[in-house]
DRENBA-366425 format. One record per residue (C-alpha): residue in one letter; x, y, z. Coordinates in steps of 0.1 Angstrom, whole numbers, plus 2048, in hexadecimal, padded with zeros to 3 digits. Example, Ala and Ser with C-alpha at 12.3 -4.5 7.8 and 13.67 -1.06 7.14 Angstrom:
% residues 2
a87B7D384E s8897F5847 
END
This chain:
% residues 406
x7C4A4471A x7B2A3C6FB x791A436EF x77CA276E0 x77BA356C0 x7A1A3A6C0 x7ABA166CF x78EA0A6B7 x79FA17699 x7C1A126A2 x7B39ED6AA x7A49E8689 x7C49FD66F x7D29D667D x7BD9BA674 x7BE9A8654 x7A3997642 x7A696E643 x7AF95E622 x79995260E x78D92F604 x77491A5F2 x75890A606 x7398F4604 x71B90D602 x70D8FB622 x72A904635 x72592A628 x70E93863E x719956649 x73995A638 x73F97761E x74896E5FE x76A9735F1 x7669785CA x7459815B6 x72C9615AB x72196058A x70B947579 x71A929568 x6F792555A x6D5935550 x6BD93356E x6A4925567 x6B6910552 x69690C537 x67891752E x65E90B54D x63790B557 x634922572 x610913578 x6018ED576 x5ED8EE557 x5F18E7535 x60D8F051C x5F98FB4FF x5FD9104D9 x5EA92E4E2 x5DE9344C0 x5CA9134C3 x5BA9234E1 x5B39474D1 x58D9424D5 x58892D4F1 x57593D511 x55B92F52A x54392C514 x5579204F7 x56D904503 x5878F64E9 x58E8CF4EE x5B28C54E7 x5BD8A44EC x5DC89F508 x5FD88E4FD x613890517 x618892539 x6348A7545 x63C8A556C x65A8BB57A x67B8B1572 x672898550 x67E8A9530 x65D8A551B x6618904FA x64389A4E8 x63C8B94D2 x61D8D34D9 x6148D24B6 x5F08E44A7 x5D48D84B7 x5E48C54D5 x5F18CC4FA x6098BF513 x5FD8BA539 x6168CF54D x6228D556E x6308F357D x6588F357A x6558D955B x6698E253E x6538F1523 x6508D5502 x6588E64E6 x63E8F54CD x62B9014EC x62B9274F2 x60F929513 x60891B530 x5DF917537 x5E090F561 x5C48F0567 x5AD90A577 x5A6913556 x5998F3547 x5858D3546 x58E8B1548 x57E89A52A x58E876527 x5B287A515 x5A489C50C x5A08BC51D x5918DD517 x5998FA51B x58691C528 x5A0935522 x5B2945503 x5D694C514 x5EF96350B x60C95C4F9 x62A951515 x60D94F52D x61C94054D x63C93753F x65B93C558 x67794453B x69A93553C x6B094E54A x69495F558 x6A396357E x6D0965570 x6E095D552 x70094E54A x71D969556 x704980566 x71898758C x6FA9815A7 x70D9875C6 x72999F5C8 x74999A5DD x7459A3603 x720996603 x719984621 x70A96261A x6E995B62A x6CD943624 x6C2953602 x6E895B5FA x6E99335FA x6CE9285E4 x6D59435CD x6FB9345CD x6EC90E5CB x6D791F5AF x6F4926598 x70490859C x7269185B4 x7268F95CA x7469035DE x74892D5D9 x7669405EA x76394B60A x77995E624 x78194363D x76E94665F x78E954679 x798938693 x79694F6B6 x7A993F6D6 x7949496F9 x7A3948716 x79C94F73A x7AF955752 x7B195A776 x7B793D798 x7959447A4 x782935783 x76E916786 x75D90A767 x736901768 x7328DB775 x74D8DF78D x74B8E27B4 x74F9097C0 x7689057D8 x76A92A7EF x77C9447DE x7739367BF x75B9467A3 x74E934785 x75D93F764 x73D94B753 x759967739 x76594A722 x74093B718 x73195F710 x74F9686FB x7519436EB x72B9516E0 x73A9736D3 x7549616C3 x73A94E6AF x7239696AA x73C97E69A x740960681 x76195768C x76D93169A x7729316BC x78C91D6CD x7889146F0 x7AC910705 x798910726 x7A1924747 x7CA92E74C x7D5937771 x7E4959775 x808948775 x81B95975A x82994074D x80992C74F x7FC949738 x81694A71E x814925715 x7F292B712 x7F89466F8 x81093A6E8 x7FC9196E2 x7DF92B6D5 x7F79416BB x7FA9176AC x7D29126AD x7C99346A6 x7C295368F x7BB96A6AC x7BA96C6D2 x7A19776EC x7AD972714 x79798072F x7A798C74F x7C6993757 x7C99B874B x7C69D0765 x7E49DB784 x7DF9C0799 x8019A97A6 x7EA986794 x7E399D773 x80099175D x7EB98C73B x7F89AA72B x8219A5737 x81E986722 x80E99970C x82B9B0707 x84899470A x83797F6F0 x82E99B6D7 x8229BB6D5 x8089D06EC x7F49EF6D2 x7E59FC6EE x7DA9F8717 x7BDA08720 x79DA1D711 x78AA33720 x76BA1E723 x754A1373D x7519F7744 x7749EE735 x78FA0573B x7A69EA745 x7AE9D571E x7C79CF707 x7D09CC6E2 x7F19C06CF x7F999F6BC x81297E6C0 x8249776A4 x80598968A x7E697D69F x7D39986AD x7CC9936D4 x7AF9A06E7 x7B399F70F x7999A871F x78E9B3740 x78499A757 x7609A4762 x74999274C x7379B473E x7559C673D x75F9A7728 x7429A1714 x73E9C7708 x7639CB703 x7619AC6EA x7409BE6DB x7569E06D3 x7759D46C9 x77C9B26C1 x75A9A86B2 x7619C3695 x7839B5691 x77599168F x75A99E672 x7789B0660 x78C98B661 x76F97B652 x76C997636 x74D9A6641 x74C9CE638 x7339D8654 x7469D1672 x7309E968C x70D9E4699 x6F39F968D x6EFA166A6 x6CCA266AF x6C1A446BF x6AAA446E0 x69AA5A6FC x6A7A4F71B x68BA4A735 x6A1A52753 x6BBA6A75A x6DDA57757 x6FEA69763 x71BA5D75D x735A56777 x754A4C763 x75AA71757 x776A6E73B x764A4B732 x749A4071E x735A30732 x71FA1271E x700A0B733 x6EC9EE729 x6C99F771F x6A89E7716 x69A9FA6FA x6739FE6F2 x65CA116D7 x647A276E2 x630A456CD x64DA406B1 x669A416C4 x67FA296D4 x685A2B6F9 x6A4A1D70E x6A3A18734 x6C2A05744 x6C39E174F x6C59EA773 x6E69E3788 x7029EB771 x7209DE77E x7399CE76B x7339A977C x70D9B0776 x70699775E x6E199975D x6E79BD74E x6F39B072D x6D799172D x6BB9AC72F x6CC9C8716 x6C29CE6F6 x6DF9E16ED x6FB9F96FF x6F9A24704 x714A376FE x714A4D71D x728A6A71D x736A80738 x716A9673B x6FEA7B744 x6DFA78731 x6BDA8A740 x699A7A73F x691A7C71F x6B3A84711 x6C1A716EF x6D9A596F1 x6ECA406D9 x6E3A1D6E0 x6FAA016CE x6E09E16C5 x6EF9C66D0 x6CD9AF6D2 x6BC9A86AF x69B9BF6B4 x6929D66CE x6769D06E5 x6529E56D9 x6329EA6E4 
END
């Protein structure tokens, strides 16, 4: 049996990044950007007031102060976004506004703070600096400088900054469009009666979640009975819709688990089983190039095996170079053995600061139908087969965005 870090590399040495295409920059959130992004043009594109003021000669200013106000008649008005059409020329100034393009023959900018209204005139209490509050052109890129290098991911400053040099559409590695699947006769979907026997299928909406948070497209082909050939039309229609596949159920010994026999008549199976817990019972291979996740049909088991193997698959389609969580370490406030020796055992935890370190104490019940373990964890430890005394370190994978503190 495989270790995780053996079925994850194995796993990964498989999966190919998406192609890349051009997109709108709304649409780019998130997405990792296939080629570098260069300016097409200076930024800003002129010379601009960073202040409301006035646009002034600054040797026409040289002795003005408090006490010594110089009086300079205003010619123009310059709001944001109007080219102005007058020249600054000895002895006069422009009425500015922050952003405005700078008039030519002005070389400051005096902010209204410092002056005095009087009539068309104004006066002014301050002797600037030369290029006083003047934003230059080029002053944030200029033309052919690369801003963002290939493999950024985009985010909400990636896309101003790309709206900013004028890439309306840049090239992007196409989010992967992920098939999910349950399976099993004893699924109900939310909404529906609960007739006896039956259990609702809870596995398909938290890894529809996954799917998205792992910035991938998911595809939803609903709940499949454990009829083999029930499940291979299923497959084989979401190898047509579909850049990769994740199934839950249908993986372990049992006479109804025929996931991965369909698996192995349609393509090919990389591997069956890791020594994990909760997990053991998996699979990996591919249909006709399309990597398939099945997963185990408890909805932890499900929902952690998706968070250690096909989530960092799912980042490595999109492009993304960082494809693990960020791992911490913590003192474990209660002793934790482990009774999957050979396994790693992943025991939800809450995690909390405390006198500089963090802290992790387990969910509570931590069985693999135990929902409520995941909903209160802040991230998963990696147990090993000596347990963990009170007080002992321990690995914690965050899978919530900040730890709870105190």
């Amino acid at each position: 049996m495989l270790s995780v870090a053996e079925a994850s590399a194995r796993m990964l040495a498989t999966i190919t990044t998406a192609r890349a295409e051009r997109a709108p920059v709304l649409e780019c959130l998130g997405r990792v950007l296939a080629e570098d992004a260069a300016a097409t043009e200076d930024n800003p594109p002129f010379d601009n007031s960073a202040m409301d003021g006035f646009a002034v000669r600054a040797a026409d200013l040289a002795d003005a102060s408090e006490q010594n106000a110089v009086t300079l008649p205003v010619i123009e008005d310059i709001p944001a976004g109007i080219a102005p059409t007058q020249v600054v020329r000895a002895g006069a100034v422009s009425r500015i506004m922050t952003g405005a393009m700078l008039p030519e023959g002005a070389d400051a900018v005096v902010m209204v703070e410092s002056t005095r209204p009087d009539g068309d005139n104004v006066a002014i209490t301050e002797a600037p600096r030369l290029r006083q509050h003047i934003r230059p052109a080029g002053e944030s890129v200029r033309v052919g400088d690369v801003v963002l290098r290939a493999g950024t991911m985009i985010q909400p400053a990636e896309m101003a900054m790309l709206a900013s040099l004028n890439i309306p559409e840049p090239s992007v590695y196409r989010r992967p469009r992920v098939a999910v699947i349950s399976t099993g006769d004893e699924l109900t979907p939310p909404g529906a009666p609960l007739e006896p026997g039956k259990i609702r299928d809870s596995n398909r909406y938290g890894l529809y979640g996954q799917i998205i948070e792992a910035g991938a497209e998911p595809v939803d082909l609903g709940i499949v009975s454990d009829d083999a050939a029930d499940v291979e039309d299923r497959l084989r229609r979401a190898v047509e819709e579909a850049d990769a596949l994740v199934t839950s159920g249908g993986v372990s010994v049992g006479d109804y688990d025929v996931v991965k026999d369909v698996l192995l008549k349609l393509g090919t199976l990389d591997f069956w089983r890791v020594a994990m817990k909760p997990g053991k019972p998996q699979a990996f291979g591919q249909i006709e190039g399309r990597p398939v996740f099945a997963l185990p049909g408890n909805p932890v088991s499900s929902m952690v095996v998706f968070e250690l193997f096909a989530r960092p698959a799912l980042l490595k389609m999109g492009g993304h170079a960082r494809v693990r969580r960020q791992m911490v370490r913590a003192l474990m406030d209660e002793e934790i053995a482990n009774d999957a020796r050979g396994r790693a055992n992943y025991m939800r935890v809450t995690l909390e600061r405390r006198d500089g370190r963090l802290h992790a104490r387990t969910t509570g019940t931590q069985g693999s139908g135990v929902l409520r373990s995941l909903v209160l964890a802040d991230g998963l430890a990696v147990i090993g087969d000596d347990g963990v005394p009170v007080g002992g370190e321990v690995d914690v994978i965050l899978t919530s965005a900040a730890p709870r503190s105190s």
